[in-house]
N, C-alpha and C positions, 0 to 999 in steps of 0.2 A: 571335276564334274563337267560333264558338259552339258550344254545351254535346253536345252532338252531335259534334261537330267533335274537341274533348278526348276525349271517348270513345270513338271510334277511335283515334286518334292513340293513349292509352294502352292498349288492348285489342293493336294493332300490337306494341308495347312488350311486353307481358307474352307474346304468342305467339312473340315472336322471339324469347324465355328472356334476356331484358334484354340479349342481345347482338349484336341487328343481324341477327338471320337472314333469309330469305329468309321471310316469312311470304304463304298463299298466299290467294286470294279466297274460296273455301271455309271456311278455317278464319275468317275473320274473319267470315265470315257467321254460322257455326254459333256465334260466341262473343258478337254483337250481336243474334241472333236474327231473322235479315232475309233476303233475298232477296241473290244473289251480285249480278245484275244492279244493287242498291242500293248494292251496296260498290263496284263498278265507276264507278258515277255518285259515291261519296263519294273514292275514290282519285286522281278527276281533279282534282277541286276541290282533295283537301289537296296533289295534286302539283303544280298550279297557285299557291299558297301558298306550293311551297320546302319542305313538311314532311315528302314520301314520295317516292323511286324507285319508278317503277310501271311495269312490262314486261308485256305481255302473256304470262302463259304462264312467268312467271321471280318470280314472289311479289314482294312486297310489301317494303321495308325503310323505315326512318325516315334521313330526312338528319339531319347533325348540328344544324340548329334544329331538327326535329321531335324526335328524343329528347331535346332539352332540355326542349323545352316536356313530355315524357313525365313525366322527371323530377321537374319543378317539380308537377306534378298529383301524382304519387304521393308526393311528399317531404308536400304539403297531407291526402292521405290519410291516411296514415300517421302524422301529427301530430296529426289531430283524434280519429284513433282514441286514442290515447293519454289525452289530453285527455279525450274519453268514458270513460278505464275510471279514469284516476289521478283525474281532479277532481268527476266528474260522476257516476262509482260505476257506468256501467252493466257488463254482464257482459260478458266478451266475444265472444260471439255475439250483442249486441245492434248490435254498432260499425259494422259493414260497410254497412249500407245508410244510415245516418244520415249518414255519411263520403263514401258517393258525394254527396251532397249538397254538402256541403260544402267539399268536392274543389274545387268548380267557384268561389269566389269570388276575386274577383282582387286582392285588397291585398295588395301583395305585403309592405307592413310592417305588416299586420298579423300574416301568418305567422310572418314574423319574429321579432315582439315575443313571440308563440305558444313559438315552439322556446323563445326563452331564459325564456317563464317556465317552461319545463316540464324547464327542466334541460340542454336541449340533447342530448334522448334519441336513441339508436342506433339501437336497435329498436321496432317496435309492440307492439300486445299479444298478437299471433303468432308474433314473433319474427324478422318481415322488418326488413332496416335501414332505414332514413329518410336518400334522401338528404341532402347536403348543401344551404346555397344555395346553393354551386358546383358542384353533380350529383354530390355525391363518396360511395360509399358505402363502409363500411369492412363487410369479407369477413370471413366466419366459415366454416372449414372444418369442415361438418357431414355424416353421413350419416343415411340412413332406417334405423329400429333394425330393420327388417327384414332390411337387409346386414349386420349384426353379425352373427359366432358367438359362442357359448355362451361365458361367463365375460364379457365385456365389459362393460365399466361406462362411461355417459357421463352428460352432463346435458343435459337437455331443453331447446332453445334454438330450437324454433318444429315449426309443422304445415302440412303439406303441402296437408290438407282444410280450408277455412278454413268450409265448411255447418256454419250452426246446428246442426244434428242433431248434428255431429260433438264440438261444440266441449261442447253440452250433456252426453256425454256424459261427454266428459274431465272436465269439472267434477261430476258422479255419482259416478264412478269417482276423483274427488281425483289428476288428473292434471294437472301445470302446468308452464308454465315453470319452471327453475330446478331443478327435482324432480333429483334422482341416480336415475337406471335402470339398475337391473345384470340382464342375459341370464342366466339360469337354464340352460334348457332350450328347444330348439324341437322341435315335433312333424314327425317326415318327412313323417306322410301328409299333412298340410290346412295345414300351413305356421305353425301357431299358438304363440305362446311362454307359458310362463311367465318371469317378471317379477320384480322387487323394485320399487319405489317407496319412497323413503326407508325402504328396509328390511323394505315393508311386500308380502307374496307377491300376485299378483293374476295369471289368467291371459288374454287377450288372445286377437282373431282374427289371421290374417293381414293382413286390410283396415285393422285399427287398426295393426300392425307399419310395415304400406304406409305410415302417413300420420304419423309422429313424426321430428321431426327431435334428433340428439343430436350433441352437440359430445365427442368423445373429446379424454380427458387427453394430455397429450403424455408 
């Protein structure tokens, strides 16, 4: 395949919300930045391949070898991101484009050798999981702290906006993974909350509410 090739195939993957939807020529165009007409000429080729169902007029899906091959790309992302923030110290809104890069190399034992030096991690440094080598991802039931009512308490367990701008802010603001956020108050008119952060008050917009993922105690 070539690099082109994965990137579709995994763009397919993240628009059809990792679960086979129908994803349609439009969205894959506005998500590669290209011309519908090029995704048309790129969906014969991967369907020609064995990687995608492609109908006319009926979106796009991945066959079971193309979400494989999804997987295996995003498990290599997700790995090297890791790698970048645990070994390598960068921030993590430095990870993402470095990653797409790296994304793309094919040893498969080298990745390998990757996971088990790094521990054999779950998540990245956003808090998405890594699949397995067998495609296997293990689920976390999270909500946006923006669907919490008042009084609830969770912990920060990944972000929905993965932009630099965003990430940089969290880390301004001393918001992280792992953090305890307890719901104060939210404002009726503009949708904005107040906050704890390890205890610590901060108030927040809606847009930031919109993009925090928290995993509630059972």
């Amino acid at each position: 395949m070539t690099l082109s090739e994965e990137d579709y195939v995994k763009a397919i993957y993240h628009l059809g919300k990792e679960q086979s939807a129908p994803v349609s020529t439009n969205a894959i165009a506005d998500q590669m930045s290209t011309k519908p007409s090029s995704v048309t000429d790129m969906m014969i080729k991967l369907a020609e391949k064995g990687l995608v169902n492609h109908k006319k007029y009926q979106g796009v899906t991945l066959t079971d070898h193309g979400k494989a091959i999804a997987l295996s790309i995003v498990r290599k992302h997700r790995l090297w991101e890791v790698f970048l923030v645990d070994k390598l110290h960068f921030s993590w809104d430095e990870v993402h484009e470095v990653a797409e890069q790296l994304e793309h190399i094919k040893s498969e034992k080298l990745i390998n050798h990757l996971d088990k030096y790094l521990g054999f991690p779950e998540v990245d440094p956003h808090g998405d999981p890594i699949p397995s080598k067998k495609g296997e991802m293990k689920k976390t039931v999270k909500k946006l702290l923006i669907e919490l009512p008042a009084k609830s308490i969770g912990i920060c367990v990944g972000v929905k906006d993965t932009s630099q701008a965003f990430l940089r802010f969290l880390d301004k603001n001393g918001i992280a993974l792992g953090d305890t956020i307890s719901v104060l108050d939210r404002e009726e008119f503009d949708g904005s909350m107040q906050i704890a952060i390890n205890g610590i008050e901060i108030h927040i917009s809606q847009q930031i509410a919109a993009n925090l993922f928290l995993k509630i105690p059972e």
